[in-house]
C-alpha positions in Angstrom: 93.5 125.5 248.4 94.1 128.6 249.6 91.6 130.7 252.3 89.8 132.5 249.6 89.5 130.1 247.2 88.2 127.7 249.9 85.6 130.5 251.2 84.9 131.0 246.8 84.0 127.0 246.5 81.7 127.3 249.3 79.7 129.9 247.8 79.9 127.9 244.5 78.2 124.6 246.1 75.2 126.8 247.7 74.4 128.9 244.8 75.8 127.3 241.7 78.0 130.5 241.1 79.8 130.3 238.2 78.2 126.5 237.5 76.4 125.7 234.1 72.3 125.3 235.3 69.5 126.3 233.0 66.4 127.8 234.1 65.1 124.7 235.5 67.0 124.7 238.3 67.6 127.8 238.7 64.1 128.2 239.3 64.6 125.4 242.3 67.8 126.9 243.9 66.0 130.0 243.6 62.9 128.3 245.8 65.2 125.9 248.6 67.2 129.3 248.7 64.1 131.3 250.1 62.5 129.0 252.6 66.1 127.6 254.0 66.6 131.5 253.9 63.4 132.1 256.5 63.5 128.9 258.7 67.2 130.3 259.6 66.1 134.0 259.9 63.3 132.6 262.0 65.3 130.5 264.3 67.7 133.1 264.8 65.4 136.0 265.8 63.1 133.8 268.2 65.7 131.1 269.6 66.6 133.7 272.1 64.6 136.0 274.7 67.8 138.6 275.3 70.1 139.7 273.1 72.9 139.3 275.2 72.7 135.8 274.5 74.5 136.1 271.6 77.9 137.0 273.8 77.2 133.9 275.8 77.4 131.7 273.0 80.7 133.1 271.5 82.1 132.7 275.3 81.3 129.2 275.0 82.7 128.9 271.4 85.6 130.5 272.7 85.8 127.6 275.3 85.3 124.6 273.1 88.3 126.0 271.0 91.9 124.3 270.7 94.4 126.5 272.0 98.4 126.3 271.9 100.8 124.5 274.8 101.7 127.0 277.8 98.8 129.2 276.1 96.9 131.1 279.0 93.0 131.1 277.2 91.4 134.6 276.6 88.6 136.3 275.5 87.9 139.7 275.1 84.9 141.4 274.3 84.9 145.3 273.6 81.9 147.3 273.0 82.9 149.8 270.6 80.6 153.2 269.3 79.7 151.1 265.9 80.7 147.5 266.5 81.0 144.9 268.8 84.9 143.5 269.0 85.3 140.0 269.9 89.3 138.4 270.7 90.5 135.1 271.4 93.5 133.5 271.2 93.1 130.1 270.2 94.8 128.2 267.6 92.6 129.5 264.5 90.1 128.0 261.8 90.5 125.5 259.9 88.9 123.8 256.9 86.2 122.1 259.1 85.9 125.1 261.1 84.7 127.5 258.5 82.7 124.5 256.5 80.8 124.2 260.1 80.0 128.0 260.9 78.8 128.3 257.0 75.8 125.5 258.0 72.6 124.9 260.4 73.0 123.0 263.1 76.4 121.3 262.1 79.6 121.5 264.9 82.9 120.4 264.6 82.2 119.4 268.4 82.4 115.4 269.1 80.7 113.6 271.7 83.3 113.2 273.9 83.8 110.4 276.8 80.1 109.1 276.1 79.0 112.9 277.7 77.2 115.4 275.9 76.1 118.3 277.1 75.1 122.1 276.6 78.2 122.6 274.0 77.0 122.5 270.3 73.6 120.8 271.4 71.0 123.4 269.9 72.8 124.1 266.5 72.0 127.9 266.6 75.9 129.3 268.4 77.2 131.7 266.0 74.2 132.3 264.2 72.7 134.5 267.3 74.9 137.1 266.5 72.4 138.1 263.7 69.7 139.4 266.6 72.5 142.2 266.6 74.5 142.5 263.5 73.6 142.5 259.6 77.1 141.5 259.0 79.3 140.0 261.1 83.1 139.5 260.3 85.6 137.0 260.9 89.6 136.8 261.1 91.2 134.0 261.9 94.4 132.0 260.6 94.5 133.9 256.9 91.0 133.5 256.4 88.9 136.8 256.6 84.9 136.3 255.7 81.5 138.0 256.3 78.0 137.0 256.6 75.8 139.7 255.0 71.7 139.8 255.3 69.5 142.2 254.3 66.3 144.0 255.9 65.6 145.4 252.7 61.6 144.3 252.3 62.0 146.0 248.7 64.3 143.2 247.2 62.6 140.9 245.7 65.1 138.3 246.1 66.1 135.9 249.3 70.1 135.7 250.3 71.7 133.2 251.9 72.9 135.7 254.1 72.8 133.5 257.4 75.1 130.8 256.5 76.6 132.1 252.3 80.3 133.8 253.0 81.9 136.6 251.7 85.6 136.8 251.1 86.5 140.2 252.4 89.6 141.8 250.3 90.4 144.4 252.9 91.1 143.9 257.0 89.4 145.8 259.7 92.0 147.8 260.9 91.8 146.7 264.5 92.2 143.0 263.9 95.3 141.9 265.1 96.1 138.9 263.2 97.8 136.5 265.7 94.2 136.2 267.1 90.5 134.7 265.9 88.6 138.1 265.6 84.8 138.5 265.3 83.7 142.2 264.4 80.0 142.6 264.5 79.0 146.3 263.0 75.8 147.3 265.0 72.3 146.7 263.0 71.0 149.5 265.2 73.1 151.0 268.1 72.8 149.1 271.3 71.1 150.0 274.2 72.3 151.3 277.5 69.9 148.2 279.0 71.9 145.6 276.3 74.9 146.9 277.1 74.5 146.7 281.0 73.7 142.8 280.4 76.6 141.8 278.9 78.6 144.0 281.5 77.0 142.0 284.4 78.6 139.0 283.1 80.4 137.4 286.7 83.1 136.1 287.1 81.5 132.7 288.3 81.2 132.3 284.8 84.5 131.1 284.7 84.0 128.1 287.1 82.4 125.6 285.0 84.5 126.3 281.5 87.0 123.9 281.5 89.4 126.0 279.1 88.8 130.0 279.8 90.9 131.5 282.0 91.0 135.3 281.6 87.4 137.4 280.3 88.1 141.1 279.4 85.5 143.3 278.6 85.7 147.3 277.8 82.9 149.5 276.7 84.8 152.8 275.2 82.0 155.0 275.9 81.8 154.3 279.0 85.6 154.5 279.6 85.0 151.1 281.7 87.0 147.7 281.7 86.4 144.3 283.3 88.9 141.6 283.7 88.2 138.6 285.2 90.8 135.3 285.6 90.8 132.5 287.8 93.4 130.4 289.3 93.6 126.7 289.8 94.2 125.4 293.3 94.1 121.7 294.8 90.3 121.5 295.7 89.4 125.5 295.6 89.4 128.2 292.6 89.9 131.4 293.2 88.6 134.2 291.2 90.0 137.5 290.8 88.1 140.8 289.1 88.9 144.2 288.6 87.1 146.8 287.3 88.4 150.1 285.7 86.4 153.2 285.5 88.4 156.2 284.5 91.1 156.4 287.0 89.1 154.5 289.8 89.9 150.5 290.1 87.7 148.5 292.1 89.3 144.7 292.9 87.8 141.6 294.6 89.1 138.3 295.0 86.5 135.2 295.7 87.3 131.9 296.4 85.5 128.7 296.0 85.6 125.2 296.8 84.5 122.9 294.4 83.2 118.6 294.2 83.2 117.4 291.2 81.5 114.1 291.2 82.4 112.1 287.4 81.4 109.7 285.5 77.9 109.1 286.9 76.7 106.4 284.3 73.0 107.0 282.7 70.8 104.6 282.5 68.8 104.2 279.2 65.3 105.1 280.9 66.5 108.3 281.8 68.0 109.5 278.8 66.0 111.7 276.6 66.4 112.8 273.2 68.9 115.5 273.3 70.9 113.3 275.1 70.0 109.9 273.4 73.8 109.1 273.0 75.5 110.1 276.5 76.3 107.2 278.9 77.4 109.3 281.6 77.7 112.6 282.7 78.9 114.8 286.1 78.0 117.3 288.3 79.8 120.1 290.0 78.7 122.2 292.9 80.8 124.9 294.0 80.7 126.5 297.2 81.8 130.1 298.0 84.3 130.5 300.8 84.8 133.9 303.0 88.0 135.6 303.6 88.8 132.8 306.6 87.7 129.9 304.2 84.5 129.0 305.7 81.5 128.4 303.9 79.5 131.8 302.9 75.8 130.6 302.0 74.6 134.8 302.8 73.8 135.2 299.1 71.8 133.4 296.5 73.8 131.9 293.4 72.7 130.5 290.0 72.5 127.4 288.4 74.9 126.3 285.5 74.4 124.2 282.7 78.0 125.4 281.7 77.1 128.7 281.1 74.5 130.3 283.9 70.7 129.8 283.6 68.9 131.9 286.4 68.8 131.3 290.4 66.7 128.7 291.4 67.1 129.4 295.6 70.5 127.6 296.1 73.1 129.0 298.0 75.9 127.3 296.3 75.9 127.0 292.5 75.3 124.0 290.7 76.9 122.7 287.2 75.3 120.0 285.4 73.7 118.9 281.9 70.4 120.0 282.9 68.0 120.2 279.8 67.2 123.9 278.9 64.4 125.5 277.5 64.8 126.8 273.7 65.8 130.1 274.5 68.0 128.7 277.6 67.1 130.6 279.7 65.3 128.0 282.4 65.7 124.5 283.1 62.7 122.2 281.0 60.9 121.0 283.8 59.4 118.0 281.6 63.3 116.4 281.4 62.9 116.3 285.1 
């Protein structure tokens, strides 16, 4: 089956294109149609409290991806005047891959080791692109798709538009197609203060993602670029960033030292729901170093649940499978 045909008989088995169905049920794909239609447009408008969330989640897509021998992981994010760009250069979709992104709170992601953690856990990932795109496209591996919802409160009709794909007959012409490209046309133009949060990304982000190893990001308007990498040592990892701004460059290197403390079994009382089936689990703090490798506690760092929460009055940072709120965007006191 080839990439369209495959997207084709997705379509087929949510909306009975094409399929012999008389009025009867019609009439009740019609009605499933509308309310899975508003519990997903529901769930992906309030599941986050900042829209820069949705970059967060595609980072830590990008991370759980499979990605080729000697193959240095990337992501790169460009803000463009109409669109978001988003690169990556792991292996490509699949079968299962493009099934899972087409459904509600179903990942290709296994529990892994008896630990289970932030990745997949809330079943909402791709779809918080929507709190900034209509119409979000994706390249990867032959396949080129689209998600399409409308605003339109004059239709009298409810799309699947969250999880129904669209074969797309034509390419963006900035898709290069030895990479997995997401291109999200703007719903409204973004903000100067939505832009400056996905810009403040830091490169700490990089610490606690066990595949990333190189973040770009470049706002065209702006004329600005970020690149951020980090490098592998025996007990340390350093970070490096640069920053571009017209002809200006602005580089800093930071290095860490890191404990990693695994397999820490978990005892049935102490498991909760979202993590009724993990037996173990680990924790990470990592400690910034100064320029003569001695411990730097001057400045006050976040806490990680892979990808960073908010500061909580540490001076080191903190990874671990904390339990976060819905939007994730504090720790759930009542898991404590």
């Amino acid at each position: 089956m080839s990439p369209k045909e495959h997207i084709l008989s997705i379509r087929k088995n949510y909306t009975g294109e094409d399929s012999d169905i008389n009025a009867a049920g019609e009439n009740v794909v019609s009605h499933l149609t509308e309310m899975l239609t508003i519990a997903i447009k529901e769930l992906a408008k309030n599941i986050y409290q900042k829209d820069s969330h949705f970059i967060m989640e595609l980072i830590q897509n990008a991370d759980d991806n499979d990605y080729g021998v000697k193959v240095e992981p990337f992501l790169k994010i460009t803000l463009a005047e109409t669109k978001v760009i988003v690169e990556n250069n792991e292996k490509g979709f699949d079968k299962r891959n493009v099934e899972a992104i087409c459904k509600i709170g179903k990942s290709t992601k296994s529990l892994q080791n008896g630990s289970k953690g932030y990745i997949g856990e809330k079943g909402i990932g791709f779809k918080s692109v929507f709190r900034i795109s209509n119409e979000p496209h994706i390249y990867s591996n032959g396949y080129r798709f689209k998600f399409k919802t409308s605003e339109n409160k004059k239709l009298n009709t409810i799309e699947l538009g969250y999880i129904l794909p669209e074969w797309l007959e034509e390419t963006d012409n900035e898709v290069n197609s030895g990479l997995t490209t997401i291109v999200l046309p703007y719903r409204k133009k973004m903000s100067g203060e939505e832009k400056a949060k996905i810009k403040d990304i830091h490169p700490t982000l990089l610490l606690f993602l066990n595949k990333l190893t190189r973040l770009e990001i470049e706002d065209r308007e702006d004329s600005r670029k970020f690149f951020f990498r980090k490098e592998r040592r025996k007990q340390t990892i350093r970070l490096y960033k640069d920053i571009y701004s017209g002809s200006d460059c602005y580089s800093s290197v930071q290095d860490f030292f890191i404990i990693e403390r695994k397999g820490i079994a978990v005892p049935k009382s102490a498991r909760v729901d979202q993590r009724s089936d993990a037996t173990e689990t680990k924790i990470i703090l990592s400690f910034p170093l100064n320029q003569n490798g001695d411990l730097n506690f001057t400045d006050e760092q976040y806490v990680y649940a892979f990808l960073p929460v908010r500061k909580y009055g540490f001076r080191f940072l903190i990874q671990a499978d904390f339990i976060l709120t819905s939007g994730r965007e504090s720790i759930d006191e009542d898991s404590l």
